[in-house]
Biopython code that builds the backbone (N, CA, C, O; Angstrom):
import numpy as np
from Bio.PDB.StructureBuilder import StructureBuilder

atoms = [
    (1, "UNK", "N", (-46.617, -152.125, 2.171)),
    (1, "UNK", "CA", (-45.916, -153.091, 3.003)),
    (1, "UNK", "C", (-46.075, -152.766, 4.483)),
    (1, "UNK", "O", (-46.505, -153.587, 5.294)),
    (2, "UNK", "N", (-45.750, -151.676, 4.754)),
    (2, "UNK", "CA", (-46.369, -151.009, 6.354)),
    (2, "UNK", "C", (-47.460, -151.187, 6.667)),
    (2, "UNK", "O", (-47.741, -151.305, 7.859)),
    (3, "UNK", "N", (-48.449, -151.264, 5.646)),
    (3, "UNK", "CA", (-49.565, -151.130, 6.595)),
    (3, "UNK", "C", (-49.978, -152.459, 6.631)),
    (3, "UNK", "O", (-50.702, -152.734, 7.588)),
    (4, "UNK", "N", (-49.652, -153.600, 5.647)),
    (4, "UNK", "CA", (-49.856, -154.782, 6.283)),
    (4, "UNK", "C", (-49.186, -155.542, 7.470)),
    (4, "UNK", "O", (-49.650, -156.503, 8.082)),
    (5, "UNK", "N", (-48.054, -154.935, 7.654)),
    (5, "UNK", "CA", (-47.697, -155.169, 9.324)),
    (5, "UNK", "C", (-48.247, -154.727, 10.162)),
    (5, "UNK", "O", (-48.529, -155.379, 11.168)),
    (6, "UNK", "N", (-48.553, -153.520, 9.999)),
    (6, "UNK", "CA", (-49.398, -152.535, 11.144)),
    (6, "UNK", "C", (-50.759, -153.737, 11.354)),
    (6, "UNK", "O", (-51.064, -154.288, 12.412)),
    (7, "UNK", "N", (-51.317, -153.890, 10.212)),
    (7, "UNK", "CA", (-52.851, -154.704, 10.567)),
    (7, "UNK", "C", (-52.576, -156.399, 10.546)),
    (7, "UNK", "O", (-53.402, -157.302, 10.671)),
    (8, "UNK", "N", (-51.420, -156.459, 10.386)),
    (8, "UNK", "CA", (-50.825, -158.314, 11.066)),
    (8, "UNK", "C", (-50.619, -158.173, 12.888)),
    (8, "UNK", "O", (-50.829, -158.817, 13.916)),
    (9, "UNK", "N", (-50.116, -156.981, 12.462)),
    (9, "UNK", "CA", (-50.099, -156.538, 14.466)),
    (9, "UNK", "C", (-50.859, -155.950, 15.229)),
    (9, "UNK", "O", (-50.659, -155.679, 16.413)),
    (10, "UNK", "N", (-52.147, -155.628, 14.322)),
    (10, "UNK", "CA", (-53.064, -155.097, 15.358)),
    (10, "UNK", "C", (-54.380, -156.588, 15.384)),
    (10, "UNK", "O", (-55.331, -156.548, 16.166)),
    (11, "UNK", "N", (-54.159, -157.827, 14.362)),
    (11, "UNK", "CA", (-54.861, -158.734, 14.549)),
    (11, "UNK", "C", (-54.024, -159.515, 15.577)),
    (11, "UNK", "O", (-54.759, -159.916, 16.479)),
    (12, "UNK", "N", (-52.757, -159.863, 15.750)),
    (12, "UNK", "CA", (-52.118, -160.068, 16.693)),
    (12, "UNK", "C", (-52.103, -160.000, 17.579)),
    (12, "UNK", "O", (-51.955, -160.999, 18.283)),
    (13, "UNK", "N", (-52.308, -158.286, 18.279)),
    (13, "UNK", "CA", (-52.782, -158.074, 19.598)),
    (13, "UNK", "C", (-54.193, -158.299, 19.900)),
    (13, "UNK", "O", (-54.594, -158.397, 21.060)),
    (14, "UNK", "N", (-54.998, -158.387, 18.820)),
    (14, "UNK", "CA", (-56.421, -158.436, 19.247)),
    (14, "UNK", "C", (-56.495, -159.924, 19.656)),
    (14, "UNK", "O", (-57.017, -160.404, 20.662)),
    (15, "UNK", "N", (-55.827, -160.566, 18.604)),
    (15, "UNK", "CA", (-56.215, -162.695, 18.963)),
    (15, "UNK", "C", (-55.119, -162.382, 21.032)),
    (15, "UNK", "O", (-55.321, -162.969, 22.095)),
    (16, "UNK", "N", (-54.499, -161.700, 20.825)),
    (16, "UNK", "CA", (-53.733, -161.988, 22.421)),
    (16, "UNK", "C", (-54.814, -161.746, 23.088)),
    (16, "UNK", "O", (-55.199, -162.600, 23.886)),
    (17, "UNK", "N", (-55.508, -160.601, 22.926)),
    (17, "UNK", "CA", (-56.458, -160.124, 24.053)),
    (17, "UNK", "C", (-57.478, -161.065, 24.655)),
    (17, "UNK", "O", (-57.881, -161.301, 25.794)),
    (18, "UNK", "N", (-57.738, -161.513, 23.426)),
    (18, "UNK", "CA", (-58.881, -161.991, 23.485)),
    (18, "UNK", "C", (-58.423, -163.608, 24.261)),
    (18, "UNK", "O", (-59.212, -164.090, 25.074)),
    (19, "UNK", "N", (-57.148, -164.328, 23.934)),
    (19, "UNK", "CA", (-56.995, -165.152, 24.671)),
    (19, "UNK", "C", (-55.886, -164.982, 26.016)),
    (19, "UNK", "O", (-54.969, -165.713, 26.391)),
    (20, "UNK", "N", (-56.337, -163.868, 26.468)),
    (20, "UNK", "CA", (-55.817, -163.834, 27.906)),
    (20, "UNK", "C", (-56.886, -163.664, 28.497)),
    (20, "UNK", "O", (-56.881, -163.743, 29.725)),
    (21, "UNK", "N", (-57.904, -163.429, 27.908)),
    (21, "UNK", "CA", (-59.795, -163.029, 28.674)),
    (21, "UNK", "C", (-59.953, -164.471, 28.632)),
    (21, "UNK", "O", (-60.103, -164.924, 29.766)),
    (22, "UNK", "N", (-59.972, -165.411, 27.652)),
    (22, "UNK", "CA", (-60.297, -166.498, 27.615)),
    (22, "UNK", "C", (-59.601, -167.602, 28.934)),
    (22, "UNK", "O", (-60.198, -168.339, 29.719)),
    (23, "UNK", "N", (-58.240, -167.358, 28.778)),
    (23, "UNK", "CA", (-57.477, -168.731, 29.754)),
    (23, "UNK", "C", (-58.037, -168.023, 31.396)),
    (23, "UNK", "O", (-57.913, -166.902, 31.887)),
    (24, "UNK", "N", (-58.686, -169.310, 31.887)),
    (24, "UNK", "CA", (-58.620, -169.221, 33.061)),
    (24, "UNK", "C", (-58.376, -169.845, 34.647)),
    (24, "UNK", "O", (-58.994, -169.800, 35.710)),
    (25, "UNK", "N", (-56.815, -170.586, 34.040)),
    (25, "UNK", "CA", (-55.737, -170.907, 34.950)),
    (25, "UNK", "C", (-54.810, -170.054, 35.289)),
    (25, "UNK", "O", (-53.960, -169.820, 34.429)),
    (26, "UNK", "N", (-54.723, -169.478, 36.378)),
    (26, "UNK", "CA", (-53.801, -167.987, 36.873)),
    (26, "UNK", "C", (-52.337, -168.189, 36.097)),
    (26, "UNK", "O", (-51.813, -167.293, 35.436)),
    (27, "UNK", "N", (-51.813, -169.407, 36.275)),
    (27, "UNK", "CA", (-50.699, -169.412, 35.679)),
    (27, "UNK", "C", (-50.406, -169.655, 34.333)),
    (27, "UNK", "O", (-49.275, -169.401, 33.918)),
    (28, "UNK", "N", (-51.292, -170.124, 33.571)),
    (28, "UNK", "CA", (-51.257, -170.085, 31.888)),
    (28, "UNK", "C", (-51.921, -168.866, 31.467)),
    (28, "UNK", "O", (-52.099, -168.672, 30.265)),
    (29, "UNK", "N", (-52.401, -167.817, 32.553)),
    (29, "UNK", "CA", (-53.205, -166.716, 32.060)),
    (29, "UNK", "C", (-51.702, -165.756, 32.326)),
    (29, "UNK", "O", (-51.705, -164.806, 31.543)),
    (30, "UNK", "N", (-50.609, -165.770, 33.105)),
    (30, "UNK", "CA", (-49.905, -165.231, 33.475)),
    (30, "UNK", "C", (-48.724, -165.575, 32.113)),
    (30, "UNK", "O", (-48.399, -164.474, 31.669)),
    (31, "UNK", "N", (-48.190, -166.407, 31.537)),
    (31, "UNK", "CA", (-47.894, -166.651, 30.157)),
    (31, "UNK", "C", (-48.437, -166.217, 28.774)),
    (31, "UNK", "O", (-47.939, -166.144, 27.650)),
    (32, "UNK", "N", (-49.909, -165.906, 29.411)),
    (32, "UNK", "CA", (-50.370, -165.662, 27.998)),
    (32, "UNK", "C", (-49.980, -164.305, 27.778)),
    (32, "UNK", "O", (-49.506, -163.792, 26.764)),
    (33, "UNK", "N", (-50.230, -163.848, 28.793)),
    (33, "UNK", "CA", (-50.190, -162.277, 29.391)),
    (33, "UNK", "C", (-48.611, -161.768, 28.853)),
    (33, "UNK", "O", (-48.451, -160.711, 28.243)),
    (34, "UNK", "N", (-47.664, -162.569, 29.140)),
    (34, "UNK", "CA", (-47.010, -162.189, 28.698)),
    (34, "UNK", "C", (-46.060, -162.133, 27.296)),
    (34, "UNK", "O", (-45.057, -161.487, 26.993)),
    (35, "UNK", "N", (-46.983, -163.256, 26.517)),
    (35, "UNK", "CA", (-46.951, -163.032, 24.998)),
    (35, "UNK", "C", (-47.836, -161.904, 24.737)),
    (35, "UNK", "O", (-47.194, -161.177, 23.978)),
    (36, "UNK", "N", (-49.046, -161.342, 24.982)),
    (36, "UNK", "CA", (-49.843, -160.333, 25.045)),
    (36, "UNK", "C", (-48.881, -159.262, 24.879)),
    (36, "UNK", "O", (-48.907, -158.713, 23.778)),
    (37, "UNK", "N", (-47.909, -158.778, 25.856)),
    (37, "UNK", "CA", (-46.803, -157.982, 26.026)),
    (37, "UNK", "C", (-46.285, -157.297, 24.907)),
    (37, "UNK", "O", (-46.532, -156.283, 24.254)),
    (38, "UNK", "N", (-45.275, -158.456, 24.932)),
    (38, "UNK", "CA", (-44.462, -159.134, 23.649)),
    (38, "UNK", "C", (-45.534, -158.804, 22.581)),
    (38, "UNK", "O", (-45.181, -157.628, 22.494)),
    (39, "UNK", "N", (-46.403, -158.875, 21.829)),
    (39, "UNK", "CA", (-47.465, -158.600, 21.089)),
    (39, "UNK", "C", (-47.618, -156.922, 20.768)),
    (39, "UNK", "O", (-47.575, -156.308, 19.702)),
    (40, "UNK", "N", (-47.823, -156.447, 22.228)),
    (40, "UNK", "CA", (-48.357, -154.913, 22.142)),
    (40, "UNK", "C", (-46.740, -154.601, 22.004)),
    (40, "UNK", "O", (-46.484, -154.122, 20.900)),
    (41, "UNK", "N", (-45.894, -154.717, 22.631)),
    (41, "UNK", "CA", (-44.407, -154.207, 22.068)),
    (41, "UNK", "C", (-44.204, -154.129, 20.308)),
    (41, "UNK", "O", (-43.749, -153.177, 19.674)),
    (42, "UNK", "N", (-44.587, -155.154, 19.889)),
    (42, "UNK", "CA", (-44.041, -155.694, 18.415)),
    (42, "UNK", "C", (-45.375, -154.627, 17.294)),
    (42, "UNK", "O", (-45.155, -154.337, 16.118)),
    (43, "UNK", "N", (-46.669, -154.230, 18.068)),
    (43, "UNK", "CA", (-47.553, -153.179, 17.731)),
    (43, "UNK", "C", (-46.647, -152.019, 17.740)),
    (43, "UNK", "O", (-46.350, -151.503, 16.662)),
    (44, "UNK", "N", (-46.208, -151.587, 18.768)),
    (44, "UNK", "CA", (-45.460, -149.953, 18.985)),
    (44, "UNK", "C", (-44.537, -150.203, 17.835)),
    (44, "UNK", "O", (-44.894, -149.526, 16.871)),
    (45, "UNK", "N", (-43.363, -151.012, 17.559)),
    (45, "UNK", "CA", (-42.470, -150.952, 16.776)),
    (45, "UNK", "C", (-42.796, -150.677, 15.323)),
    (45, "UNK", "O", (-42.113, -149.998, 14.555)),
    (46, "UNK", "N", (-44.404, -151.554, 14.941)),
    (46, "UNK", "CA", (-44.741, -151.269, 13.816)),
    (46, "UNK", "C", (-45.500, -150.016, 13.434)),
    (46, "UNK", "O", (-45.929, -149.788, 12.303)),
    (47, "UNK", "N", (-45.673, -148.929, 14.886)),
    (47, "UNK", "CA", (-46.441, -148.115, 14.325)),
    (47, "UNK", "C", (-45.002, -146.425, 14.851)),
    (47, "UNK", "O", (-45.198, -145.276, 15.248)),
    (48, "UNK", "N", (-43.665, -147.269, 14.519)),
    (48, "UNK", "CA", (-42.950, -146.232, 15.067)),
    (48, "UNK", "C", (-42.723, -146.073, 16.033)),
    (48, "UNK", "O", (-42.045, -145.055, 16.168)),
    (49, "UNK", "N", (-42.982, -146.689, 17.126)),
    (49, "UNK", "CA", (-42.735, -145.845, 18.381)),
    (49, "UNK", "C", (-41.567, -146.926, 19.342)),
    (49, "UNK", "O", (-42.084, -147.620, 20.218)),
    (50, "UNK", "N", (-40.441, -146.997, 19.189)),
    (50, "UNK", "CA", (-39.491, -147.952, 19.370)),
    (50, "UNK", "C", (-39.378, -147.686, 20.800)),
    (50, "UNK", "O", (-39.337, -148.689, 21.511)),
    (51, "UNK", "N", (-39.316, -146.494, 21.401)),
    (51, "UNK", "CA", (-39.346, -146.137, 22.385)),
    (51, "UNK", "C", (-40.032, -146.727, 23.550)),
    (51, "UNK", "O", (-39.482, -147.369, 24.445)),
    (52, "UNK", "N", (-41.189, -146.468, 23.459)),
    (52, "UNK", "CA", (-42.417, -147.106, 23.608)),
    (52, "UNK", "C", (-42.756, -148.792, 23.495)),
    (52, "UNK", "O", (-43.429, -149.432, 24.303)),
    (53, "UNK", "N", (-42.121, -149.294, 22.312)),
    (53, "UNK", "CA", (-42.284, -150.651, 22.466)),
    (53, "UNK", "C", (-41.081, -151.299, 23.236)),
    (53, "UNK", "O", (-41.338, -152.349, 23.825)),
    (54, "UNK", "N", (-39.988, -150.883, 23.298)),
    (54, "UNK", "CA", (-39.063, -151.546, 24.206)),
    (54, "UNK", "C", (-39.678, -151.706, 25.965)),
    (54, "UNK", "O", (-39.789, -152.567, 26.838)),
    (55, "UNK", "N", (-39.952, -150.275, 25.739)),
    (55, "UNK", "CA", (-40.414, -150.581, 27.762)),
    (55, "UNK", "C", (-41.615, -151.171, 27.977)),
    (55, "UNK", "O", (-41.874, -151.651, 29.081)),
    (56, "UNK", "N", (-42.822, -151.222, 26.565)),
    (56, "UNK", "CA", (-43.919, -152.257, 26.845)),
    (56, "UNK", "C", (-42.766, -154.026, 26.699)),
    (56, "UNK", "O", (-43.011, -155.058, 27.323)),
    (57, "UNK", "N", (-42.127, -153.913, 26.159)),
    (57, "UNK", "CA", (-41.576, -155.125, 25.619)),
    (57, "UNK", "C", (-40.656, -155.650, 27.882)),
    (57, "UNK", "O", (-40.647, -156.703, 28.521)),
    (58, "UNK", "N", (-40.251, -154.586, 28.120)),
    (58, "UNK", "CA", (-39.522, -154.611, 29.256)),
    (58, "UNK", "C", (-40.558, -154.890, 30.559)),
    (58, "UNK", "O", (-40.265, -155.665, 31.470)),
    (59, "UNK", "N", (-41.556, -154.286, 30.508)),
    (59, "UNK", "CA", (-42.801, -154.092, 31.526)),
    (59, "UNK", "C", (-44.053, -155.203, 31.258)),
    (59, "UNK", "O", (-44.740, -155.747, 32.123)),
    (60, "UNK", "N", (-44.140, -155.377, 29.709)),
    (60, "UNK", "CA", (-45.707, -156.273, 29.729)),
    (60, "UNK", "C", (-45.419, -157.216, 29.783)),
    (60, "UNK", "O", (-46.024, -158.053, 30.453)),
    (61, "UNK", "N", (-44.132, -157.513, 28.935)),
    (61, "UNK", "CA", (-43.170, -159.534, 28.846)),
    (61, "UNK", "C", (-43.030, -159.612, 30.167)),
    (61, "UNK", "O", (-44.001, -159.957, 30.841)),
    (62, "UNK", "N", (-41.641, -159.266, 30.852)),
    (62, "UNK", "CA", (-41.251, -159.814, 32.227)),
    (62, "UNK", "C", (-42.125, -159.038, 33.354)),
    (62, "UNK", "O", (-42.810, -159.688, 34.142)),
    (63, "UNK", "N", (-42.078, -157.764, 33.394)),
    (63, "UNK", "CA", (-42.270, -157.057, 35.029)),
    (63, "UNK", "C", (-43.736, -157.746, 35.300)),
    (63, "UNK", "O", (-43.731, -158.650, 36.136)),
    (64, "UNK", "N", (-44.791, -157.470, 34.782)),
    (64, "UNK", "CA", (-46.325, -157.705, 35.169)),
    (64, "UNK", "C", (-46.216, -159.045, 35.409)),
    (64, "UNK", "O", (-46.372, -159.411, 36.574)),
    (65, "UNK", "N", (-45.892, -160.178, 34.238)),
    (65, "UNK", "CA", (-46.550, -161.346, 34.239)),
    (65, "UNK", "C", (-45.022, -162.049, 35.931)),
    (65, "UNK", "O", (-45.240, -163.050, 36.615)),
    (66, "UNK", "N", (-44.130, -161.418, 36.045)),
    (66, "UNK", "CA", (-43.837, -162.024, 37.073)),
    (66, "UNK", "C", (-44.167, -161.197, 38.591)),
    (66, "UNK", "O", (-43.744, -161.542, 39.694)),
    (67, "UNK", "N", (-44.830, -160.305, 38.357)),
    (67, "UNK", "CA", (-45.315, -159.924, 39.748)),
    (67, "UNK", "C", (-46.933, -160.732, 39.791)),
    (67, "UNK", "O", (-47.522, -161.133, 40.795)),
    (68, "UNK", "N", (-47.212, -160.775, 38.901)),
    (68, "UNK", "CA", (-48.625, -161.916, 39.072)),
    (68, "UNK", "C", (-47.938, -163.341, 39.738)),
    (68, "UNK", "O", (-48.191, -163.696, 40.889)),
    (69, "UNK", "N", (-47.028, -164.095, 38.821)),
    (69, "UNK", "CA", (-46.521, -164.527, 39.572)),
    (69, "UNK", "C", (-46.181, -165.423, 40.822)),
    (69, "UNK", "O", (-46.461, -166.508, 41.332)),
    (70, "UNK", "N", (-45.348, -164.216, 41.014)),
    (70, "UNK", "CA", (-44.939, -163.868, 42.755)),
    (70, "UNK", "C", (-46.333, -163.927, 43.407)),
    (70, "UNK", "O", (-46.707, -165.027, 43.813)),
    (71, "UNK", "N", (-47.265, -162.698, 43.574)),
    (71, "UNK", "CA", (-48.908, -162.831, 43.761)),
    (71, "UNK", "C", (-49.342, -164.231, 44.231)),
    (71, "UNK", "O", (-49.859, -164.570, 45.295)),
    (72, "UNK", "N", (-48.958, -165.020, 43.049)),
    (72, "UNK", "CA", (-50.210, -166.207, 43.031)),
    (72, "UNK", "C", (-49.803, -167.329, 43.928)),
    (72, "UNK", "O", (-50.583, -168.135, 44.435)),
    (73, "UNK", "N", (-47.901, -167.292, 44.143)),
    (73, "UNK", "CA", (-46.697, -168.384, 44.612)),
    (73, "UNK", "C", (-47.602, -167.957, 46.610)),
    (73, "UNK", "O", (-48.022, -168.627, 47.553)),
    (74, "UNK", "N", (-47.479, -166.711, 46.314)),
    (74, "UNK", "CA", (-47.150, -165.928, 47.832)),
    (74, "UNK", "C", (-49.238, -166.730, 48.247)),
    (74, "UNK", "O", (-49.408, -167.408, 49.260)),
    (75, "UNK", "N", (-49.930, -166.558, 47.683)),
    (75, "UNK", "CA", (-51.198, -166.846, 48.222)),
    (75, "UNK", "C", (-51.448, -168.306, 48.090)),
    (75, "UNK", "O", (-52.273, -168.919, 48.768)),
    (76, "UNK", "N", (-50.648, -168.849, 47.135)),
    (76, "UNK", "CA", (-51.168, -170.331, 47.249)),
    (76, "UNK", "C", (-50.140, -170.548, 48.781)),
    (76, "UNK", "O", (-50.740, -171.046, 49.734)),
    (77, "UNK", "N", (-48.889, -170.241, 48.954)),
    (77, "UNK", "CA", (-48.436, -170.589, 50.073)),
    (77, "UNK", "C", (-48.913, -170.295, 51.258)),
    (77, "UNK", "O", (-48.339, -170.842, 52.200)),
    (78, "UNK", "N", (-50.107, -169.344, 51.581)),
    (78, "UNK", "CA", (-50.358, -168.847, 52.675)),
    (78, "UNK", "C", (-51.633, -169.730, 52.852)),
    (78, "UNK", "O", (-52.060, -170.015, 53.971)),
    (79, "UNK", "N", (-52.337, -170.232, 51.465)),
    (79, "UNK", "CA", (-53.450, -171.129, 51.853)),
    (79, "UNK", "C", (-52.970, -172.405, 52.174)),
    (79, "UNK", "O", (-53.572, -173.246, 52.841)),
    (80, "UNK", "N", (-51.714, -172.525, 51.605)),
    (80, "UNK", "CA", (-51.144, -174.152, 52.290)),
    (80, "UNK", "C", (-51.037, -174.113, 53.741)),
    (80, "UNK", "O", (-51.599, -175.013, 54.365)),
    (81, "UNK", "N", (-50.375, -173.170, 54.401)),
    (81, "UNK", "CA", (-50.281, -172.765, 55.867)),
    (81, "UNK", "C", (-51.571, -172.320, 56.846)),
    (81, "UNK", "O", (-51.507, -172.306, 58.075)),
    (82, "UNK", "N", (-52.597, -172.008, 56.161)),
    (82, "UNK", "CA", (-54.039, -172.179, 56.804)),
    (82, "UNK", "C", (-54.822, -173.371, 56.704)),
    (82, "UNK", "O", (-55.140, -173.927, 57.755)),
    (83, "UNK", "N", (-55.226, -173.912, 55.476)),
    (83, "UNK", "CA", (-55.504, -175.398, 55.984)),
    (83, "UNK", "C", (-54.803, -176.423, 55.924)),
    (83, "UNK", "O", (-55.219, -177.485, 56.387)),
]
sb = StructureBuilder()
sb.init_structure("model")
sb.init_model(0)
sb.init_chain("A")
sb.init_seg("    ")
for serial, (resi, resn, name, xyz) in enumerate(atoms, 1):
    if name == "N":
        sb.init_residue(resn, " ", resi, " ")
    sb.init_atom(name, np.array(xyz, "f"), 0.0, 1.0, " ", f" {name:<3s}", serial, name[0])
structure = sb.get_structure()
C-alpha cells in the first residue's frame, strides 16, 4: 500500500514538473508552480518526512509562487511607466 503512494507521488511530481517547464505564461506558470509545491510536499509526507513536507508545503505553495508574483506585478508596472 506504501509503495503505491510513494510511486502515485513520485508520478505526480514528475507530471508537475514537467508542466511547469511546459506553461509559458509567467502567471499560469506561477500557479502551476505552486501546485508543483503542494505536489513535492504531499511526496515528503509519503516518503516520511512530515517535517520536511510541511515547510516545502509552506515555501513551494505560497512563499516562491508569490514572490514570482510580486516580481512580475513590480516589472509589468515599471514597463507601463516607461512606455
Amino acid at each position: 500500500m506504501t509503495e503505491a503512494v510513494q510511486i502515485a507521488a513520485l508520478l505526480l511530481v514528475a507530471a508537475g514538473g514537467t508542466a511547469v517547464v511546459l506553461v509559458r505564461e509567467p502567471l499560469r506558470q506561477a500557479v502551476v508552480l505552486s501546485f508543483y509545491g503542494l505536489a513535492l510536499g504531499i511526496l515528503f509526507f509519503a516518503f516520511q518526512a512530515p517535517d520536511v513536507g510541511l515547510s516545502q508545503i509552506a515555501v513551494g505553495s505560497v512563499g516562491v509562487p508569490l514572490m514570482l508574483l510580486l516580481t512580475i506585478a513590480k516589472v509589468r508596472k515599471r514597463e507601463r511607466e516607461e512606455g
